[in-house]
N, C-alpha and C positions, 0 to 999 in steps of 0.2 A: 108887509111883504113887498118886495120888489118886482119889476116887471118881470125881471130874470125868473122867479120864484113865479112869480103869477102861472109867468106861459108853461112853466114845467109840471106846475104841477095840474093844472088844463091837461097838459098831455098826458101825462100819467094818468089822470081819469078817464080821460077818452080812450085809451088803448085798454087800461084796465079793466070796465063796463065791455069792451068789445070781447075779451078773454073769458069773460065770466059768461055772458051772453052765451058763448061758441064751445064750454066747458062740456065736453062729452060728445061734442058734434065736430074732432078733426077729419078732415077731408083727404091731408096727405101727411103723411110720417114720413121721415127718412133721417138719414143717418151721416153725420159727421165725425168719421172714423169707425172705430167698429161701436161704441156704444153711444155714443153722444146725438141724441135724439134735437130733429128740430122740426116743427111744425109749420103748415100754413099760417095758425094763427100768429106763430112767434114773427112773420114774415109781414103778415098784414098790420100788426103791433107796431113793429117795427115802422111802418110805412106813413101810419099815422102819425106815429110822432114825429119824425122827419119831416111830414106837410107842416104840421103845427109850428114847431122850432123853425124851418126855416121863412116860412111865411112873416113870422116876426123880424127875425133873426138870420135875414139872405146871406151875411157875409159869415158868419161864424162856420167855423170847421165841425162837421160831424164823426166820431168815430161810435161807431155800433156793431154790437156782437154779428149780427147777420151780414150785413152791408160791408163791413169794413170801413175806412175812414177816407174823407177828402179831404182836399189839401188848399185852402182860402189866403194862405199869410194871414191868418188871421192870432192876434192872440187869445182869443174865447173858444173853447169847443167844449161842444159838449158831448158827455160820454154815455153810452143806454145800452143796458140790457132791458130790449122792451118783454122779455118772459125767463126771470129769475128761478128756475125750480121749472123745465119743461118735462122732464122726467116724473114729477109729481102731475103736472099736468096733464100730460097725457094717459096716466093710469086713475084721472080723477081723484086723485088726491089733496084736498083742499088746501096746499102751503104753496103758495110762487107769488110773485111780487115781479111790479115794472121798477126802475130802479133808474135813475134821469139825474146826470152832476154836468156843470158847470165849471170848465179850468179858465182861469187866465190866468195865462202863460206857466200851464201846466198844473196850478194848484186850484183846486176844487174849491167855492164860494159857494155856490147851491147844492143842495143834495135831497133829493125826494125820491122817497119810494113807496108804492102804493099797492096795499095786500088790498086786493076787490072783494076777495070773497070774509074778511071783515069790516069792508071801508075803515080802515084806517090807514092815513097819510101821516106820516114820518117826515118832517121836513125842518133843514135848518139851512142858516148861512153865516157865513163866516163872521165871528165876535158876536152873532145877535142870539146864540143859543138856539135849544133844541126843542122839536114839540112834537106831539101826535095829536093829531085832529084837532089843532088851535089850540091846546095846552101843553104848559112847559114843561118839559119830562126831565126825568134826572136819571142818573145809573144807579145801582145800589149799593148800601152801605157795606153789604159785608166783608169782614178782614181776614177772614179763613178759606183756604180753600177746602178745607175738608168740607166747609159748611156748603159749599156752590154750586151750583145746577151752569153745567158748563154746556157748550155744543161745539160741534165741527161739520166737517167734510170730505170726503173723498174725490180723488180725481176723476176722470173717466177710464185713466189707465191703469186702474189701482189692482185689477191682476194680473196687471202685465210686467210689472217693476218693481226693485227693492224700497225703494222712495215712495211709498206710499202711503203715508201716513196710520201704517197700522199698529206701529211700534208704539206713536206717540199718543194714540186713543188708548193701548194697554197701560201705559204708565198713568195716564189723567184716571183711571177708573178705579187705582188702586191710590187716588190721594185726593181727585172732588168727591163731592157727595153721588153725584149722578152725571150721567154724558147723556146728550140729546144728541139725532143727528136729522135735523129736520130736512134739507134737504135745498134750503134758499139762504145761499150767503149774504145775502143784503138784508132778507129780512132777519135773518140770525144776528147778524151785529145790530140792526134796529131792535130785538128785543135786549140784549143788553144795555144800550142804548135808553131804555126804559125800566131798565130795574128785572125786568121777568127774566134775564138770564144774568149770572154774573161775570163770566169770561166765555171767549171763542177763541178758536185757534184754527186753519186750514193753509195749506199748501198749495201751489199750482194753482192758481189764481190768475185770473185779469183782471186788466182795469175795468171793467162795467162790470165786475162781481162787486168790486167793495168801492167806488169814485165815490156814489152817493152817501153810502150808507156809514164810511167812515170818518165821512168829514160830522155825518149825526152823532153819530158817538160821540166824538171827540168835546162836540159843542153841547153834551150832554156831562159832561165830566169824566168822560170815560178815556183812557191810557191807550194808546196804538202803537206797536213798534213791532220789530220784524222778531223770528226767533231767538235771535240773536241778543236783543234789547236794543239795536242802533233803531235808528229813526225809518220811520216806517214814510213809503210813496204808494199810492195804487199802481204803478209799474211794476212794483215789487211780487214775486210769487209767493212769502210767505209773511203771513200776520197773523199776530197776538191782541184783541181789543178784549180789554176790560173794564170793569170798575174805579181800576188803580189802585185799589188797598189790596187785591189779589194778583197782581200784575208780576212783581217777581218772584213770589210762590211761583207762577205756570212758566216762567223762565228757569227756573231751576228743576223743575218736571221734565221740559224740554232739554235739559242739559244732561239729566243724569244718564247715565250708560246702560242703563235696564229698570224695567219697572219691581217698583215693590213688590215681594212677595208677600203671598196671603198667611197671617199669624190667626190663631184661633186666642 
């Protein structure tokens, strides 16, 4: 593991043991738009890892969900959502993840993301392949997607607009096996990523929803591209990661004009 990898993922544990610690005991709630929940701890999270990263790493650019980004000329920055799933967090719902990637010059090299509440680290870097908790992990084999345990997402503004991905959760339910919708996109493409899910899909997205956790996949043998099939960036707002044996089955889901109907 590289220094890069070292400190990131130090910081992911350090912020993550802080969220778990603080799990039940927020102090302030408030709101970023009408539904989009953020906490003190998401702030304090945030705080540490910033100390962490730049203490090593004075010159590299920061961009993070709370803070917003600074600007160094630097070509390294790294990208965090320090509380993946705050919505689950603040109703004590045990699924969120800190989620910590590494650009130079805009492409992701490290990616770690850290679920506390089962210690397990998700971590890779670029060519060297994918692991969870010091083992190499792989995506799964499956070539069906009738066979697949898929998941997704919704935006925050998902009943205020046509675009909201409700269309495209109808159609996946009448052609995977089953749809999750856990509720942390980082760690949702880390389970893929590991075999336990076989594809994901979501829309409206930023970059510290997927920097880390798709560069895991990808180094896991898993397919990333946009709905479209072009080439997928975490600047992008919408991605498809999978296995790759099911990858253009959920493109041509995504394409068709209505969902299946139900035949007895």
């Amino acid at each position: 593991m590289s220094l890069f990898g070292r400190v990131a993922r130090e910081a992911a544990l350090e912020a993550g043991c802080y969220m778990k610690r603080r799990l039940g005991k927020i102090k302030e709630l408030s709101f970023k738009g009408e539904i989009n929940l953020v906490t003190d701890v998401d702030k304090k999270c945030e705080a540490l890892i910033i100390r962490r990263l730049k203490s090593h790493f004075p010159k590299h650019e920061i961009l993070a969900e709370e803070s917003g980004g600074d600007r160094q000329s630097c070509a390294y920055r790294w990208v965090i959502d320090p509380l993946d799933g705050t919505t689950n967090y603040a109703h004590n719902f045990p699924f969120f993840a800190v989620s910590i990637a590494l650009e130079r010059e805009l492409k992701p090299i490290v990616g770690v993301v850290y679920d506390p509440m089962r210690d397990e680290t998700f971590y890779a870097e670029r060519d060297k392949g994918a692991y969870l908790n010091r083992k190499r992990m792989h995506v799964s084999k499956e070539r069906s997607l009738s066979r697949s345990l898929l998941a997704t997402g919704f935006a925050y503004d998902v009943k205020r607009v046509l675009q909201n991905n409700i269309s495209n959760f109808n159609k996946f339910v009448m052609s995977a096996q089953a749809i999750r919708r856990p509720g942390s996109a980082s760690l949702d493409i880390c389970y893929v990523a590991s075999g336990r899910l076989d594809g994901f899909w979501e829309m409206k997205l930023f970059p510290w929803d997927t920097a880390a956790a798709v560069l895991i996949a990808k180094e896991a043998g898993g397919k990333v591209t946009r709905f479209s099939g072009e080439p997928y960036s975490h600047y992008d707002e919408d991605v498809i990661v999978s296995n790759s044996k099911i990858h253009k089955q959920m493109i041509d889901v995504l394409r068709s004009k209505r969902r299946r109907s139900w035949r007895r």
